[in-house]
N, C-alpha and C positions, 0 to 999 in steps of 0.2 A: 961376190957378196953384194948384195942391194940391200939399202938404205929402204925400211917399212916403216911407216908411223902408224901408229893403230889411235883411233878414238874411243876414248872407254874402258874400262879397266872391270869391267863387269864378267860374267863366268866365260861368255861368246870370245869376248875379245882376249881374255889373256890365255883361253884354249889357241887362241888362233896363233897371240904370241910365243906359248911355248915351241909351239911345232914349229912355227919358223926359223924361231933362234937355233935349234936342235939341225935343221936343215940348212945354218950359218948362214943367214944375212942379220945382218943389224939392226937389230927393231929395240923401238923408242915407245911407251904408251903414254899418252899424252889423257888423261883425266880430269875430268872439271871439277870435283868435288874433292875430299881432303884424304879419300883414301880409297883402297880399294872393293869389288869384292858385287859393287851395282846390288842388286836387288836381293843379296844373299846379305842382309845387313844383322847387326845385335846391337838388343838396348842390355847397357847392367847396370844396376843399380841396387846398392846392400847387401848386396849378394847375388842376389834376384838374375838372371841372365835369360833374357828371351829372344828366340830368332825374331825379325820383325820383317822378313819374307817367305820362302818357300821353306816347309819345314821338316819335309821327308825326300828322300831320292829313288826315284823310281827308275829304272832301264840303267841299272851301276856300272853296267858294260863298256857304256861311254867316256866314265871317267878311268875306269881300270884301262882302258886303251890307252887314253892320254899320259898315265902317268909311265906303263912301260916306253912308251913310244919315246919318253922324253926324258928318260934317266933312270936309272940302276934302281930306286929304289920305287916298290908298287904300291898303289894308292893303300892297298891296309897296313902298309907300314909308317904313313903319313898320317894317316887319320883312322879311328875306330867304325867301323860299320858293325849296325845289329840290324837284323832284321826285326819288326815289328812285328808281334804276334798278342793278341789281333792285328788282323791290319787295320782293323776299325768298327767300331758299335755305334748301332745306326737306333736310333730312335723315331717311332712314326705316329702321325696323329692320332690314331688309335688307339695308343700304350703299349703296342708291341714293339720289343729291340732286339736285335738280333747285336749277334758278334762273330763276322765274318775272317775265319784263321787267313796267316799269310799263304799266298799262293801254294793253294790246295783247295784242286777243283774239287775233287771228293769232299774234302771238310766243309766248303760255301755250302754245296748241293745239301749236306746233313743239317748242318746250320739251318738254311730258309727252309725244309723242311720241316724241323721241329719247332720255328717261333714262326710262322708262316702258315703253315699247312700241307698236307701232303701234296705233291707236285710243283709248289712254288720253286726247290730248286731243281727242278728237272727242266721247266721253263727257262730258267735264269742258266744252265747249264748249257741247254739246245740256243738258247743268244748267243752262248759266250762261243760256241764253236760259230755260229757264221760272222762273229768277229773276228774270229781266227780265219778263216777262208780270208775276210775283208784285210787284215794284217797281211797275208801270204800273197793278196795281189795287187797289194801298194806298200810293204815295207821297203822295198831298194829306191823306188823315185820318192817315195815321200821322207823319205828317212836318212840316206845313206848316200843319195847321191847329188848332186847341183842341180837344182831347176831349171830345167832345158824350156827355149819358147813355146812350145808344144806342148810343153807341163808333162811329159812322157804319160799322159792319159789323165793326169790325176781330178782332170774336168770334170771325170766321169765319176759316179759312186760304185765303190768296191759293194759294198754290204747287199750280200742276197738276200734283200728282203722275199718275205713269205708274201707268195700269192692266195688272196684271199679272194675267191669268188664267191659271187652276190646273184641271186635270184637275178633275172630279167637284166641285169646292169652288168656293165663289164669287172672284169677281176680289176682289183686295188693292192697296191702294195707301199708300202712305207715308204717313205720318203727324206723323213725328218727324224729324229732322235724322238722328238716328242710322239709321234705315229708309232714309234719303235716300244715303244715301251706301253703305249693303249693299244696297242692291236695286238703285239706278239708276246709278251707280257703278263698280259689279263690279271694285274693285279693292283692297285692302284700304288700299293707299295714297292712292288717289284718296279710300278715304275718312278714313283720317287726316290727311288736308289739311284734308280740307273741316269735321271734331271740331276739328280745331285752330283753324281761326275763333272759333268755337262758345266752345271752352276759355278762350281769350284774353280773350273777352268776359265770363267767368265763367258761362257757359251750357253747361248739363248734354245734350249732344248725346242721351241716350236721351230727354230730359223736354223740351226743346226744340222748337216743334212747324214744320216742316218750312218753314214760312216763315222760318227764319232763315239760310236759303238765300240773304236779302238781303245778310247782312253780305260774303261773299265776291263779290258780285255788287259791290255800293256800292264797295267796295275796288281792284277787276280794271278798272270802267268808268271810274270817275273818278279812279286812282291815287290811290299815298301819298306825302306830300310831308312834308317836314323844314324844322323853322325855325329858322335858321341860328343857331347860340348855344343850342338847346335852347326848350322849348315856353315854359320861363316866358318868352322876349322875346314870345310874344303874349299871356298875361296882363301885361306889364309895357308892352306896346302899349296893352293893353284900359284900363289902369289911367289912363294917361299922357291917353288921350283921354274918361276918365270925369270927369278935371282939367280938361282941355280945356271940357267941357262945364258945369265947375262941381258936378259931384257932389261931397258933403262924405264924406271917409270917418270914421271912430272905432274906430281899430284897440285891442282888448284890451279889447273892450266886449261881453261874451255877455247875450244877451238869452236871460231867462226865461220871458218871457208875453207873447202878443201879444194886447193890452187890447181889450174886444169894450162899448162905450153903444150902446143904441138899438136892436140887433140887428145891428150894424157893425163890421168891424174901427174901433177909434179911435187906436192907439199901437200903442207896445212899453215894457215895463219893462227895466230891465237889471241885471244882479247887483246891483250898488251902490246899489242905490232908485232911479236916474234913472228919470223918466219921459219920455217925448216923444209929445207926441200927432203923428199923423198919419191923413191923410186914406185914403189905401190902405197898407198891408203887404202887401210883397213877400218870402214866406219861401226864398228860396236857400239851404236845407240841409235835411238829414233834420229832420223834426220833433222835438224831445227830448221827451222825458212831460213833461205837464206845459204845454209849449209851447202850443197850438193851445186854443181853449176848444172844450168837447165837442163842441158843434155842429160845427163847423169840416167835418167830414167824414160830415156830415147823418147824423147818430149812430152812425156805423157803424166807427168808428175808424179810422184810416191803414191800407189794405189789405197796405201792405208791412209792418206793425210786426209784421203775424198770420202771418208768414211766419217761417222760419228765417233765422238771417241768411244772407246771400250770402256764396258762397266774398271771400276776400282777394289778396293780392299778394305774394309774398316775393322781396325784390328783392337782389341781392350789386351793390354798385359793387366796381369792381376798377380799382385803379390801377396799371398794367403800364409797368416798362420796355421798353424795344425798337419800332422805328415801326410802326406800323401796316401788314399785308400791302397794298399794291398792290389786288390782285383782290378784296382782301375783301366783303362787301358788308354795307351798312348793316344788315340784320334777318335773321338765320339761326333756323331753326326747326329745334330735333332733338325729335322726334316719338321717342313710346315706345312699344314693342313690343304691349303690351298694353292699347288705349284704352280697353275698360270697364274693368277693374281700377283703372287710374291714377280715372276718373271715378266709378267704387263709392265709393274712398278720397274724395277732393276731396268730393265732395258727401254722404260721410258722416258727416264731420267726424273722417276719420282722415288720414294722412299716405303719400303715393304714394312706392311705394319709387322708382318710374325716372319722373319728371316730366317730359311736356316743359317744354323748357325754350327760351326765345325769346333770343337775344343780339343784344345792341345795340352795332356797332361804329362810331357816323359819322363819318363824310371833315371833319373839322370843325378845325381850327387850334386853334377859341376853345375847346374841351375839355380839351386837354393845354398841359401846361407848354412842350413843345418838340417836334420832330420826332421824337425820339428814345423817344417817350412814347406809350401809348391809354390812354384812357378807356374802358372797356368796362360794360356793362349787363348782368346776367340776372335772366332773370323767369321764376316760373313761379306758376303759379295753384292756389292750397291754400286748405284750408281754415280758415275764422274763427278767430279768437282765442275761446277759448271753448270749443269742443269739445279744440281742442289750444291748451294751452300754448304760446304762443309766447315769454313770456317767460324760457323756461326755456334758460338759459346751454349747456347742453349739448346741448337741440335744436337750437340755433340754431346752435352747431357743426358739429353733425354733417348739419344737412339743405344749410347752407352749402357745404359740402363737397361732397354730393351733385352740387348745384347747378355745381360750379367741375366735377367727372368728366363730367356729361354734355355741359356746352359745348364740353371738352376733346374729345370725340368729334369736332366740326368746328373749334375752335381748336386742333390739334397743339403741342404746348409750352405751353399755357395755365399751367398752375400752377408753369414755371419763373419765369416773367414776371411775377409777381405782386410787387408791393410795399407795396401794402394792399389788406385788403379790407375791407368796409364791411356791415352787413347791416340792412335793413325789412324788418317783419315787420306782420302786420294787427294786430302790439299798438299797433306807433307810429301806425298809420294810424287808429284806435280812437282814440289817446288826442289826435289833429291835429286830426280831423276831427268828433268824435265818433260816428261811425257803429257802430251795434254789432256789436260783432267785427272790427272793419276791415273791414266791409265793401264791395267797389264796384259799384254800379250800373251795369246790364245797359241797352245799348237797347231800347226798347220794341219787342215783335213782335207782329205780328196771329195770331189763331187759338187753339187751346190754350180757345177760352171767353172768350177775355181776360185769360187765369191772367199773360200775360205783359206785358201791357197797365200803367200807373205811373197814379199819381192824376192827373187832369185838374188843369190848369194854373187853372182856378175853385176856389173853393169853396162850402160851400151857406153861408158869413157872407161875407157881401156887402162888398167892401174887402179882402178877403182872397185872396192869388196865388199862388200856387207855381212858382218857376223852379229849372234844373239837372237834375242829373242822376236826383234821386231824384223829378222830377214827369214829365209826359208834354214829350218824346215822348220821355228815358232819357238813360241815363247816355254818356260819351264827350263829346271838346269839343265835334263839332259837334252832337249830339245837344244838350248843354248849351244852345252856342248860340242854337239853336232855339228852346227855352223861352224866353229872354230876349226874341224879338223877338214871342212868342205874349203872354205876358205885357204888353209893352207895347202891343202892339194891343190888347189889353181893358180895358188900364186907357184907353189914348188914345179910342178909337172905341165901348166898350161892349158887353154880351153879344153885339150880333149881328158883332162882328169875325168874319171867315171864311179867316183866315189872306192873305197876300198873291197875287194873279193874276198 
C-alpha cells in the first residue's frame, strides 16, 4: 500500500483519488480552498441555486465508469441525470433561431433545414461525419490514453478537410475551425454555430486548428445531460464516494512545493510548515511557481505557463420573479453579428461590444424558491483578468448589463423580472482557483504541431502526476475525468499502462 497525496480536490483529482483508494494505497487530498468539488462550484441564495461553473455533462461514460469501477453503487443511483431536449436554441443576427434536439442527427439535419434553408442541414450533417472520421482517428491517444513523447501522432490534424480547387492556384484546404465553417459550411450561420462551440470552450475559432470540429461532434452524438440540482451534486457524488473509499481530505491546506529525495517525487509541504511524505504526488491544479521542482517538466518549464493566459468566464446569476416559460429551453445561444470582431476583442485582451452570450434556464424545482420564481444563468467568454480589469465596479456594471440586453433578445421581458442579480468575473475565478487571470482550460485537440495539446499526465520526476483539466487530455468534466482515471492507471499498473480496452 503506498502513501498518495493528491493536490486539489477538483473533478481530475478526486476521480484519480477514488480509483486509488479502490486499488488500496492511502491517499490523503490535500485542498487549498474550504471545500471541495474546484470548478464544479454553486452559489444559493433565497432559494435561488445556480451552478457557477460548467452546467451540463457531455461524454457521461466517463463518470458511469468511475462510479462502477469504485463501488456497488452506479452513478444514476448517486445523482439524477436527464438528458436535454433541446440541446440548445441558437439565435443569429439575422432573426433566425433554430432548436437543435438531443443527439439526433436526423432531427439537427430537419431542424437547419426548416429555420435555415433547404440544404443547411445536409451541410452541417456532411461536417458532422468528417468529424466523425477525425474522432475515429484520434479518440484512443487523445482521449483514452496517456501522452506519450511523440504525442502518438496527435501533432497532426485528424479532420479531412475538403479539397477545394482554384482556377490557375493550387487546391486549399481548411485548416482552422474558422476556414471550417467559411469554406465547407457556406453559411454564415452554419458557421457561427459551429465558432460558438469553439467560443464556449474558450477557443479562438481563426487559431483553432480544424480538428476542433470534435467538440460539436462529441456533443450532437452523445448528447447533453443535466444533473438534477446543478453539476456540484456530481462533485458532491464524487466526494461522498471518495469517503466511501476512505480518501482523507485537508480542506484550507495550499500546498507550496512538492518535495523531490533521490530523484523522486517524496512529499508535499504546505503553507504552515507541514510536511507529509508520500510515495506518489498527484498535482490536480495548475501548477503555481514555485510549485513543481525544475525538473518536473524535464527542464523545459509548464508549456502552458509560456502561453498567454486563456480567455475567462463572466458569469450574471439572475434571480427572476415569474415562472419559468413552458417552451423554454434549458441552453439558448444568441450569437453576434460579427464573430471575428467579438474573437479580435476576447483573445486580445479587450472587451466585445455584442458577446454571444449563452443562457441557462433548467426545468429544475430545486433551483427556485417556488413555481412562481427562475433561476437563470449567462455566460459569455472574455478576456482574462489582467489585460481587463475586472475588478473594476463600473465594468462590471456596465458589461453586466450588456450581458442582461443581449439575453433579452431571446428572453422577451428579461430585465422586468429581475430581482437580483449577481456577477463572476475571471477576477473571482483567479482568486478560487488560482489560475492566472481566471483563466479556464480548453480540451486538448490534435493538430496545430500540438500548439493545442496540455502536459502529459507523467512527468520526467518519477512519482510525480498531473490530473484535471490543465493536464492531458483538458479541461471540461469529462475531459477532467479522464485524467483521473489516466492517472491512476499509471500510478496502479506503471509507465507501460495504455489506457483502458
Amino acid at each position: 500500500m503506498a502513501r498518495i497525496a493528491v493536490i486539489g480536490a477538483g473533478a481530475g483529482a478526486m476521480a484519480a483519488a477514488a480509483r486509488l483508494a479502490v486499488a488500496g494505497h492511502r491517499v490523503t487530498v490535500y485542498e487549498r480552498s474550504g471545500t471541495y468539488g474546484g470548478s464544479l462550484g454553486r452559489h444559493a441564495r433565497d432559494g435561488f441555486v445556480f451552478d457557477t461553473g460548467p452546467s451540463l455533462l457531455h461524454l457521461p461514460a466517463v463518470y458511469r465508469d468511475l462510479f462502477v469501477k469504485t463501488g456497488k453503487e452506479p452513478l444514476e443511483r448517486c445523482v439524477t441525470l436527464r438528458q436535454v431536449d433541446p440541446a440548445s436554441r441558437h439565435h443569429f443576427a439575422d432573426g433566425t433561431a433554430v432548436s437543435l434536439p438531443n443527439a439526433s442527427r436526423a432531427g439537427v439535419v430537419q431542424a437547419l433545414d426548416g429555420a435555415l434553408g433547404s440544404g443547411a442541414g445536409t451541410r452541417w450533417a456532411a461536417f458532422l461525419d468528417r468529424a466523425g472520421t477525425a474522432w475515429d482517428r484520434s479518440r484512443r491517444p487523445l482521449l483514452e490514453e496517456p501522452l506519450d513523447e511523440d504525442r502518438g501522432g496527435l501533432d497532426r490534424d485528424p479532420y479531412p478537410a475538403l479539397r477545394r480547387r482554384r482556377l490557375l492556384r493550387p487546391a486549399r484546404q481548411a485548416t482552422t475551425l474558422a476556414e471550417v465553417g467559411g469554406w465547407e459550411l457556406a453559411d454564415p450561420r452554419l458557421a457561427a454555430l459551429l465558432d460558438g462551440y469553439a467560443l464556449s470552450y474558450g477557443l479562438d475559432p481563426r487559431r483553432a486548428p480544424a480538428a476542433a470540429a470534435l467538440l460539436p461532434y462529441m456533443e450532437q452524438t452523445f448528447g447533453s445531460w443535466y444533473v438534477q440540482g446543478g453539476m456540484r451534486e456530481l462533485a458532491g457524488a464524487m466526494y461522498e464516494r471518495c469517503l466511501l473509499r476512505r480518501v482523507t481530505f485537508v480542506f484550507d491546506a495550499e500546498v507550496v512545493r512538492v518535495a523531490e529525495k533521490d530523484g523522486r517525487a517524496s512529499g508535499v509541504e504546505l503553507a504552515d510548515g507541514t510536511y507529509a511524505e508520500a510515495d506518489h504526488v498527484v498535482l490536480g491544479a495548475r501548477p503555481a511557481p514555485g510549485l513543481m521542482p525544475g525538473q518536473a517538466w524535464g527542464g523545459d518549464g509548464d508549456p502552458a505557463a509560456r502561453r498567454a493566459p486563456l480567455p475567462g468566464r463572466f458569469v450574471v446569476l439572475l434571480s427572476l420573479r415569474g415562472a419559468r416559460d413552458a417552451g423554454a429551453a434549458h441552453r439558448t445561444v444568441v450569437h453576434c453579428a460579427d464573430g471575428p470582431a467579438e474573437q479580435a476583442a476576447v483573445f486580445g485582451g479587450r472587451i466585445a461590444d455584442r458577446p454571444t452570450v449563452t443562457v441557462l434556464r433548467p426545468d429544475d424545482p430545486s433551483t427556485r424558491p417556488d413555481e412562481a420564481h427562475e433561476a437563470v444563468t449567462l455566460t459569455a467568454t472574455v478576456a482574462p483578468h489582467g489585460p481587463v480589469d475586472w475588478t473594476d465596479p463600473a465594468l462590471r456594471k456596465r458589461f453586466t448589463g450588456t450581458l442582461i440586453d443581449r439575453a433579452a433578445e431571446a428572453v422577451p421581458g428579461l430585465r422586468e423580472r429581475i430581482l437580483r442579480t449577481e456577477t463572476r468575473t475571471p477576477a473571482e475565478t483567479a482568486a478560487e482557483t488560482g489560475a492566472e487571470g481566471g483563466s479556464v482550460p480548453a480540451p486538448a485537440l490534435a493538430g496545430a504541431g500540438g500548439a493545442f495539446l496540455h502536459p502529459g499526465n507523467r512527468t520526467s520526476l518519477p512519482g510525480l502526476y498531473l490530473a484535471g483539466g490543465w493536464s492531458h487530455p483538458g479541461g471540461g468534466p469529462a475531459h477532467a475525468g479522464m485524467s483521473g482515471a489516466l492517472v491512476a492507471g499509471l500510478v496502479v499498473e506503471g509507465d507501460g499502462f495504455r489506457g483502458s480496452r
